[in-house]
PDB file of the backbone (N, CA, C, O) and the ligand in Angstrom, with CONECT records:
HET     ZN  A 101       1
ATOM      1  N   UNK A   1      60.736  95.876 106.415  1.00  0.00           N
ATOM      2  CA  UNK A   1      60.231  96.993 105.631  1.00  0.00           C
ATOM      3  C   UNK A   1      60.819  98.293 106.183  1.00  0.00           C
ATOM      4  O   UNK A   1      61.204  98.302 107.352  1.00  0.00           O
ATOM      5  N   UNK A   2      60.913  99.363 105.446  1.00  0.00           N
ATOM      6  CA  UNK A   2      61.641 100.328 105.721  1.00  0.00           C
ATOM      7  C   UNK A   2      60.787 101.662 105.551  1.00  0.00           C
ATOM      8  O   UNK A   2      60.107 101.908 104.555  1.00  0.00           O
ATOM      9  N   UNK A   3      60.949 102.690 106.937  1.00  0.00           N
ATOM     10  CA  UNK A   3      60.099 103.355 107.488  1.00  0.00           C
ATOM     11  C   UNK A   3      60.670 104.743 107.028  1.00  0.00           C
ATOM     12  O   UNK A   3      61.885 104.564 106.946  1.00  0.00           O
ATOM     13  N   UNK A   4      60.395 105.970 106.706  1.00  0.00           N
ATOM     14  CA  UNK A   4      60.335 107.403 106.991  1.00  0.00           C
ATOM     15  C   UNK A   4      60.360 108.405 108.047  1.00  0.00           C
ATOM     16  O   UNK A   4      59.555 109.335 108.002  1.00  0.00           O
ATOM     17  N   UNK A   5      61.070 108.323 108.843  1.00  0.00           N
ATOM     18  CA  UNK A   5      61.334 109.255 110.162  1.00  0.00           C
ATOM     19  C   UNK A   5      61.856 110.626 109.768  1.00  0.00           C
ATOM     20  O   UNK A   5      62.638 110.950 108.875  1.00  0.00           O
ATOM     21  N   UNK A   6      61.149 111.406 110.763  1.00  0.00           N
ATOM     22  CA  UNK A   6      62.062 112.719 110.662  1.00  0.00           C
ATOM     23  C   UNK A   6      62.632 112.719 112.138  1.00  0.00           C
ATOM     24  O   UNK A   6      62.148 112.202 113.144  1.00  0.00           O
ATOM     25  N   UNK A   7      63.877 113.495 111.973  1.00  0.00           N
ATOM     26  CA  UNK A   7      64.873 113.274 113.817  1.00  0.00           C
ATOM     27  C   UNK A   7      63.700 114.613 114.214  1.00  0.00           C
ATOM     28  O   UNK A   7      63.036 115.435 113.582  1.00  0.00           O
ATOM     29  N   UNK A   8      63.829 114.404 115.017  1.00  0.00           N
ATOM     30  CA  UNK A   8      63.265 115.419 116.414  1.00  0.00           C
ATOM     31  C   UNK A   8      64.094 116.462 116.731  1.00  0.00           C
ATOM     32  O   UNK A   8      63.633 117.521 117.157  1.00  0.00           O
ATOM     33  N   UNK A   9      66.071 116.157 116.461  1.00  0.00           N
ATOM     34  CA  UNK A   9      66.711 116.945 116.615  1.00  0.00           C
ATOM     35  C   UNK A   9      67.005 117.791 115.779  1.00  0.00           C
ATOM     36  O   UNK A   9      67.195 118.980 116.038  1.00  0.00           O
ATOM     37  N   UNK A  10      67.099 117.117 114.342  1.00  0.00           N
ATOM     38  CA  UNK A  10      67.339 118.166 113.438  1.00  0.00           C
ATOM     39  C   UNK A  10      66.596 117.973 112.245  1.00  0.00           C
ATOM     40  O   UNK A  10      67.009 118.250 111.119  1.00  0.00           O
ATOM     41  N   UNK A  11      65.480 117.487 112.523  1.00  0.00           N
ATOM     42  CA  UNK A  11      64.493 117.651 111.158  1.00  0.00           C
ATOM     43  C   UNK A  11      64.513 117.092 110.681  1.00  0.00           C
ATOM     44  O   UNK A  11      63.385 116.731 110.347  1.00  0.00           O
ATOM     45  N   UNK A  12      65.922 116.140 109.900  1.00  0.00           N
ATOM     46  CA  UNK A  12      66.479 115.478 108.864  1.00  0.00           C
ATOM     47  C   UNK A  12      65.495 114.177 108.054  1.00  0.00           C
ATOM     48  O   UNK A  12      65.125 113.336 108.873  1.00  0.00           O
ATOM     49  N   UNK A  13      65.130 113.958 106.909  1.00  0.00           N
ATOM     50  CA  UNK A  13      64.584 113.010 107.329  1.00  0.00           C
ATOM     51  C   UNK A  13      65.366 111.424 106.858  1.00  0.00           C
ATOM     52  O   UNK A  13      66.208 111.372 105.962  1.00  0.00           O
ATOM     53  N   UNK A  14      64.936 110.289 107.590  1.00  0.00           N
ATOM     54  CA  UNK A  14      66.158 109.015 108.028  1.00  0.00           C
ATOM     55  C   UNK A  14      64.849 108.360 107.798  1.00  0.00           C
ATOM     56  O   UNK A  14      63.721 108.810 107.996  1.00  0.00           O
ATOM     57  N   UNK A  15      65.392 106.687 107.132  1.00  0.00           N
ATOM     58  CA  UNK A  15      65.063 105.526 106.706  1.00  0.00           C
ATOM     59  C   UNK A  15      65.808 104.576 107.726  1.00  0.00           C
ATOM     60  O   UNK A  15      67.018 104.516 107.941  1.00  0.00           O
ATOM     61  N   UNK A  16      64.572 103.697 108.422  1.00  0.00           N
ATOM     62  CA  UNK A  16      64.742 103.028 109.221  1.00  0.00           C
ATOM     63  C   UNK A  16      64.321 101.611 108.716  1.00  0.00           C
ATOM     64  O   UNK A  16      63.253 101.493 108.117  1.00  0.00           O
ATOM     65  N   UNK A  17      65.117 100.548 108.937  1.00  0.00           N
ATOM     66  CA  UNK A  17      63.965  99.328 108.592  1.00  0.00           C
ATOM     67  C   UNK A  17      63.234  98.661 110.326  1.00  0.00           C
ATOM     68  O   UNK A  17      63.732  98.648 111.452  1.00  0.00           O
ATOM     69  N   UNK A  18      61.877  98.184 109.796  1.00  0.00           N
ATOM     70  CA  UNK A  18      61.352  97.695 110.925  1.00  0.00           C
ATOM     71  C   UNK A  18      61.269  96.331 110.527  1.00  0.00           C
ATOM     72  O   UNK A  18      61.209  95.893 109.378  1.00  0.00           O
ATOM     73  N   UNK A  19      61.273  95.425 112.094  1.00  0.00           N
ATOM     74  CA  UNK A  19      61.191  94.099 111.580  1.00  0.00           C
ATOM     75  C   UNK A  19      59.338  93.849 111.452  1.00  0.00           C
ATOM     76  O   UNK A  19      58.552  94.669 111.926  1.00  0.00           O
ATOM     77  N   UNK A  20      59.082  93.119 111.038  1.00  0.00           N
ATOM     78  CA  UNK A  20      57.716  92.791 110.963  1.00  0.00           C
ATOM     79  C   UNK A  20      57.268  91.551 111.372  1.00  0.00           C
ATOM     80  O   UNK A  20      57.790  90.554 110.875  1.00  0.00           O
ATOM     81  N   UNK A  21      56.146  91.412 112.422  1.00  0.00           N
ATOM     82  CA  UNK A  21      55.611  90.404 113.452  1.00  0.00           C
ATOM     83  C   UNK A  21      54.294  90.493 113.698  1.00  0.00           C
ATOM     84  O   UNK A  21      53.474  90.970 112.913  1.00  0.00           O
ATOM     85  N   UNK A  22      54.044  90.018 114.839  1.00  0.00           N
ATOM     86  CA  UNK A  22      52.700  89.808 115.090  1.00  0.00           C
ATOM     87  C   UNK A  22      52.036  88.582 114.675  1.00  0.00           C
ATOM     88  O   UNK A  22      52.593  87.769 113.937  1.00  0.00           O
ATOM     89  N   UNK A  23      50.826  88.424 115.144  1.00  0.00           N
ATOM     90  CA  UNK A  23      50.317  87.073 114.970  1.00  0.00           C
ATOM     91  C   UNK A  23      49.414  87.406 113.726  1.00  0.00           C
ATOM     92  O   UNK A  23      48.507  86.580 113.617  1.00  0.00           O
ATOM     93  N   UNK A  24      49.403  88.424 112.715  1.00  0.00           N
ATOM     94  CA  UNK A  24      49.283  88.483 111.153  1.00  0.00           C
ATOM     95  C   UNK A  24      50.349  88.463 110.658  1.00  0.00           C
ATOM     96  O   UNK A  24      50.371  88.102 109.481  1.00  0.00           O
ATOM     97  N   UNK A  25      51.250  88.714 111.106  1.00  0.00           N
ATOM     98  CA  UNK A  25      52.116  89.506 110.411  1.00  0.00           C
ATOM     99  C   UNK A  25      52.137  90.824 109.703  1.00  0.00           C
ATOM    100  O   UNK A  25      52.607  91.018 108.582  1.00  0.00           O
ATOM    101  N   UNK A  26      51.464  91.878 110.637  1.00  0.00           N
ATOM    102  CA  UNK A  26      50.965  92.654 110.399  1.00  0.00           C
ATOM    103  C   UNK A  26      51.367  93.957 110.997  1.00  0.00           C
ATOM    104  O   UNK A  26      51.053  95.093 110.639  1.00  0.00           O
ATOM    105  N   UNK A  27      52.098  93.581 111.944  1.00  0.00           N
ATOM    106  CA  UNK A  27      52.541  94.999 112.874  1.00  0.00           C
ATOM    107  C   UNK A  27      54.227  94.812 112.660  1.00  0.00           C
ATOM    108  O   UNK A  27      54.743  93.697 112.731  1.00  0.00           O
ATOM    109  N   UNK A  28      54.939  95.927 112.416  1.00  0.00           N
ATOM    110  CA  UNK A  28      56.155  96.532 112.554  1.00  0.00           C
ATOM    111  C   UNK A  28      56.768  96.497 114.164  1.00  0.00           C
ATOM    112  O   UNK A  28      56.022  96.948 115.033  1.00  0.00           O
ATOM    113  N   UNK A  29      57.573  96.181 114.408  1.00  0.00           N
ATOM    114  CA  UNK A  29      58.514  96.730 115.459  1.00  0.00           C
ATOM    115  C   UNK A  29      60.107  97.396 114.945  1.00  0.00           C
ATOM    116  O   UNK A  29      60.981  97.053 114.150  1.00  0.00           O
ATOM    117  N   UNK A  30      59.865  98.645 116.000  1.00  0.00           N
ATOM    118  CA  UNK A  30      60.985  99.570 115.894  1.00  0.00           C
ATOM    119  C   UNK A  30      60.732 100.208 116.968  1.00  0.00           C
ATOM    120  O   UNK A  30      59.576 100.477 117.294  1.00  0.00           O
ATOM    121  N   UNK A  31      62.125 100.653 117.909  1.00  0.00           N
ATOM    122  CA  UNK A  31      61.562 101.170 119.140  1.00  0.00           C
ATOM    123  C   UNK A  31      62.814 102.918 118.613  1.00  0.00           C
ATOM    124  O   UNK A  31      62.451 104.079 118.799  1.00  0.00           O
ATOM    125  N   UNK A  32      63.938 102.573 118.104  1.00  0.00           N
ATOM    126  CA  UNK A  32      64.486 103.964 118.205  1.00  0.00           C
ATOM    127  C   UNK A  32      64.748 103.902 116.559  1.00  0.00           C
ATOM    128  O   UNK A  32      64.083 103.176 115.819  1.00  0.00           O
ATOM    129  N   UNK A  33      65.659 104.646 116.170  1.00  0.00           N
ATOM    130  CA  UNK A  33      66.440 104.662 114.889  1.00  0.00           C
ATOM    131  C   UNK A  33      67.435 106.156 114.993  1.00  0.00           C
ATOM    132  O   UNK A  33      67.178 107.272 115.444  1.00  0.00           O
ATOM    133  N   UNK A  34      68.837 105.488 114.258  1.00  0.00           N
ATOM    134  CA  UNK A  34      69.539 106.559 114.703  1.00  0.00           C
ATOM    135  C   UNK A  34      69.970 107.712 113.723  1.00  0.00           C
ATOM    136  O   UNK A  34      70.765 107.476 112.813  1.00  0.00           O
ATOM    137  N   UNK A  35      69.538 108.723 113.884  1.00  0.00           N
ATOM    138  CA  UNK A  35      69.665 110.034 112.981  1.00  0.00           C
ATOM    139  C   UNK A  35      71.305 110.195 111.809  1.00  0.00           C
ATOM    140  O   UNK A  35      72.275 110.853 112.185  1.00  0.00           O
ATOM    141  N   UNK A  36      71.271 109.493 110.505  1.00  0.00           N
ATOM    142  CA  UNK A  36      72.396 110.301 109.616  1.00  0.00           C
ATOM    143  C   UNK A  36      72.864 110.864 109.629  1.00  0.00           C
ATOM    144  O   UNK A  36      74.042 110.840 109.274  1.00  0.00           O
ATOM    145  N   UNK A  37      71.930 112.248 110.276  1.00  0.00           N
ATOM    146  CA  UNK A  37      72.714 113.298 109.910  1.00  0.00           C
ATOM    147  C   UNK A  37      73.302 114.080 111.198  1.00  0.00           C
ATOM    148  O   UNK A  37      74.383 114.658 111.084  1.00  0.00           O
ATOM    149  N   UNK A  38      72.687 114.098 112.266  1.00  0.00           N
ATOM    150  CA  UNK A  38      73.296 114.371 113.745  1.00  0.00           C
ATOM    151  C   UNK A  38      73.814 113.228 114.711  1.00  0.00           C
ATOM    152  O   UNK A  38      74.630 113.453 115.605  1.00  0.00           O
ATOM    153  N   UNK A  39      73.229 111.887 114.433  1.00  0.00           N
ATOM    154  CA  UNK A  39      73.605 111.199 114.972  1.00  0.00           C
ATOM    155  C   UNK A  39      73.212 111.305 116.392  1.00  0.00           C
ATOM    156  O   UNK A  39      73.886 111.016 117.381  1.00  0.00           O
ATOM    157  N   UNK A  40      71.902 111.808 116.323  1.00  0.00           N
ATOM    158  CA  UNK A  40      70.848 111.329 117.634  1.00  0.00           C
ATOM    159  C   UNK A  40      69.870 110.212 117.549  1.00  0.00           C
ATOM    160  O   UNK A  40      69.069 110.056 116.627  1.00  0.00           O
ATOM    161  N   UNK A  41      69.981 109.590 118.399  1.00  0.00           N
ATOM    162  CA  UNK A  41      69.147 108.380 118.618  1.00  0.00           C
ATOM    163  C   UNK A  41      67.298 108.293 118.959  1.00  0.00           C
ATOM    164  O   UNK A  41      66.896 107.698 119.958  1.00  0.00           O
ATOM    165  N   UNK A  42      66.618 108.769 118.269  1.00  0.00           N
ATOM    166  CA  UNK A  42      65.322 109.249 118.152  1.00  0.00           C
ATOM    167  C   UNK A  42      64.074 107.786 118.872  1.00  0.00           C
ATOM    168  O   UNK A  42      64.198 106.572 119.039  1.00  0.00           O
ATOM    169  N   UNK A  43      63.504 108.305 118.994  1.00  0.00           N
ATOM    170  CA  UNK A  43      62.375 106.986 119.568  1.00  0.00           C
ATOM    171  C   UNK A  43      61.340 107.101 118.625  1.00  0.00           C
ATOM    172  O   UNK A  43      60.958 108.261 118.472  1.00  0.00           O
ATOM    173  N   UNK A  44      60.774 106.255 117.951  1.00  0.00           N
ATOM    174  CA  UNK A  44      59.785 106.519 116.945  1.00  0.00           C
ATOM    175  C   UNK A  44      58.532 106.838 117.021  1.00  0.00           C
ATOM    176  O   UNK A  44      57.879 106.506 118.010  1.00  0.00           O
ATOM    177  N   UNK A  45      58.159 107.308 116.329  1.00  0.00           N
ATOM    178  CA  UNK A  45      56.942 108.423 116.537  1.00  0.00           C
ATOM    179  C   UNK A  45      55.130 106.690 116.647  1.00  0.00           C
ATOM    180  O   UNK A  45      55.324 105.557 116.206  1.00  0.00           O
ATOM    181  N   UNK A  46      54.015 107.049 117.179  1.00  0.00           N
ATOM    182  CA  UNK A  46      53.118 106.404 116.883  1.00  0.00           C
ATOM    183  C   UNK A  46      52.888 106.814 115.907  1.00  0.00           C
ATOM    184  O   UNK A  46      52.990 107.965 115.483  1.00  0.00           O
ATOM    185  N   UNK A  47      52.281 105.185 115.078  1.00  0.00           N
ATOM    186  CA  UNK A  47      51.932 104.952 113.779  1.00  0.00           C
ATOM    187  C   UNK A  47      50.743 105.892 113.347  1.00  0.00           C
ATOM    188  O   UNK A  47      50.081 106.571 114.131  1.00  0.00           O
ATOM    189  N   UNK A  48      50.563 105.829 111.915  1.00  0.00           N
ATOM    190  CA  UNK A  48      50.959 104.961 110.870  1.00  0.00           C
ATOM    191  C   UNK A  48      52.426 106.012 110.673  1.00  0.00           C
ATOM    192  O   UNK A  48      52.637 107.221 110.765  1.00  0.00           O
ATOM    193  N   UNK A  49      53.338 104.667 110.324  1.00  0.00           N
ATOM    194  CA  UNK A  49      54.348 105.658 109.479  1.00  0.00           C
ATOM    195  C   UNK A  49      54.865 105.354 107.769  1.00  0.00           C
ATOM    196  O   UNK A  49      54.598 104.303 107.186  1.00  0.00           O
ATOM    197  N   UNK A  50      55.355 106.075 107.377  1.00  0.00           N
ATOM    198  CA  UNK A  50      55.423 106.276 106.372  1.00  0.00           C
ATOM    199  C   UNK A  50      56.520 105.578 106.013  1.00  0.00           C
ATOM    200  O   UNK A  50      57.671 105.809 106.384  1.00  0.00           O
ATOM    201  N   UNK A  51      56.013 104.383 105.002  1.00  0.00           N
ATOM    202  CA  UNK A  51      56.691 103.680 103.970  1.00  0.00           C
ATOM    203  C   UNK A  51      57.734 104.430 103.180  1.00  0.00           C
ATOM    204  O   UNK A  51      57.511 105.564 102.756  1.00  0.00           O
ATOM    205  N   UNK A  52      58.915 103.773 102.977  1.00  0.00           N
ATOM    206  CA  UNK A  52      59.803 104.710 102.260  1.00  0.00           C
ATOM    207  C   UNK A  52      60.001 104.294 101.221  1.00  0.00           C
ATOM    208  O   UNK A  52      60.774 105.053 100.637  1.00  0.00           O
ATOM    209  N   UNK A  53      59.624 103.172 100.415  1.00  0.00           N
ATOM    210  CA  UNK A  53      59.137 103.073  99.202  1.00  0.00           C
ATOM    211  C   UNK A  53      57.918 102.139  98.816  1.00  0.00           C
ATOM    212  O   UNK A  53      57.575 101.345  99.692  1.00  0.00           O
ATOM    213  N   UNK A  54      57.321 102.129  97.801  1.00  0.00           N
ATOM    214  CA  UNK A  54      55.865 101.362  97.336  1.00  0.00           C
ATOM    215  C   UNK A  54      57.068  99.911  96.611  1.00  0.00           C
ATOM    216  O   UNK A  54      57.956  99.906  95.759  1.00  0.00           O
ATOM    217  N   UNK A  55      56.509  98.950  97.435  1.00  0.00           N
ATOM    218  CA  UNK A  55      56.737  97.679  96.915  1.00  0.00           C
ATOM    219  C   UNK A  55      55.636  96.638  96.515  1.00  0.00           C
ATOM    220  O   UNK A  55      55.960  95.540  96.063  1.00  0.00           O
TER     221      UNK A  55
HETATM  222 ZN    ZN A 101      69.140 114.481 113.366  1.00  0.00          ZN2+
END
Protein backbone atom coordinates (compact mmCIF):
# COMPACT_ATOMS: atom_id res chain seq x y z
CA UNK A 1 0.00 0.00 0.00
CA UNK A 2 1.19 3.34 -0.75
CA UNK A 3 1.80 6.12 1.81
CA UNK A 4 1.85 10.20 1.67
CA UNK A 5 5.07 11.71 3.03
CA UNK A 6 6.16 15.12 3.08
CA UNK A 7 10.41 15.39 2.91
CA UNK A 8 11.56 17.20 5.96
CA UNK A 9 13.99 18.77 3.54
CA UNK A 10 12.01 20.35 1.18
CA UNK A 11 8.42 20.02 1.92
CA UNK A 12 7.74 18.16 -1.24
CA UNK A 13 5.19 15.83 -0.94
CA UNK A 14 6.43 11.82 -2.07
CA UNK A 15 4.48 8.47 -2.34
CA UNK A 16 6.04 5.71 -0.74
CA UNK A 17 4.81 2.08 -0.85
CA UNK A 18 4.85 0.14 2.49
CA UNK A 19 5.00 -3.50 2.71
CA UNK A 20 2.25 -4.82 4.92
CA UNK A 21 2.68 -7.51 7.90
CA UNK A 22 2.07 -8.35 11.13
CA UNK A 23 0.29 -11.11 12.67
CA UNK A 24 -3.22 -9.31 11.21
CA UNK A 25 -1.94 -8.15 8.64
CA UNK A 26 -2.45 -5.05 9.80
CA UNK A 27 0.63 -2.95 10.32
CA UNK A 28 2.76 -1.31 7.44
CA UNK A 29 6.51 -1.38 7.44
CA UNK A 30 8.60 1.46 6.04
CA UNK A 31 11.59 2.70 7.75
CA UNK A 32 12.90 5.65 5.14
CA UNK A 33 11.61 6.75 1.61
CA UNK A 34 13.55 8.73 -0.74
CA UNK A 35 12.55 12.37 -1.62
CA UNK A 36 11.68 13.07 -5.81
CA UNK A 37 12.32 16.02 -5.62
CA UNK A 38 15.73 16.68 -3.58
CA UNK A 39 16.65 13.40 -3.33
CA UNK A 40 16.98 13.18 0.48
CA UNK A 41 16.47 10.10 2.16
CA UNK A 42 13.76 10.93 4.92
CA UNK A 43 12.84 8.45 7.89
CA UNK A 44 9.15 8.22 8.23
CA UNK A 45 7.18 10.09 10.35
CA UNK A 46 4.90 7.96 13.36
CA UNK A 47 1.65 6.83 12.22
CA UNK A 48 -1.22 7.13 11.16
CA UNK A 49 -0.11 8.05 7.72
CA UNK A 50 -1.80 9.03 5.00
CA UNK A 51 -3.04 6.75 2.29
CA UNK A 52 -2.33 8.03 -1.10
CA UNK A 53 -5.23 6.72 -2.63
CA UNK A 54 -8.86 5.15 -1.40
CA UNK A 55 -8.90 1.55 -2.66
ZN1 LIG B 1 12.83 16.74 -0.58
Amino acid sequence: MEFEFVCGCCGAECVAFAERGGFWNNRFYLDTFWCWNCGEENTTPPGPWTPAYED
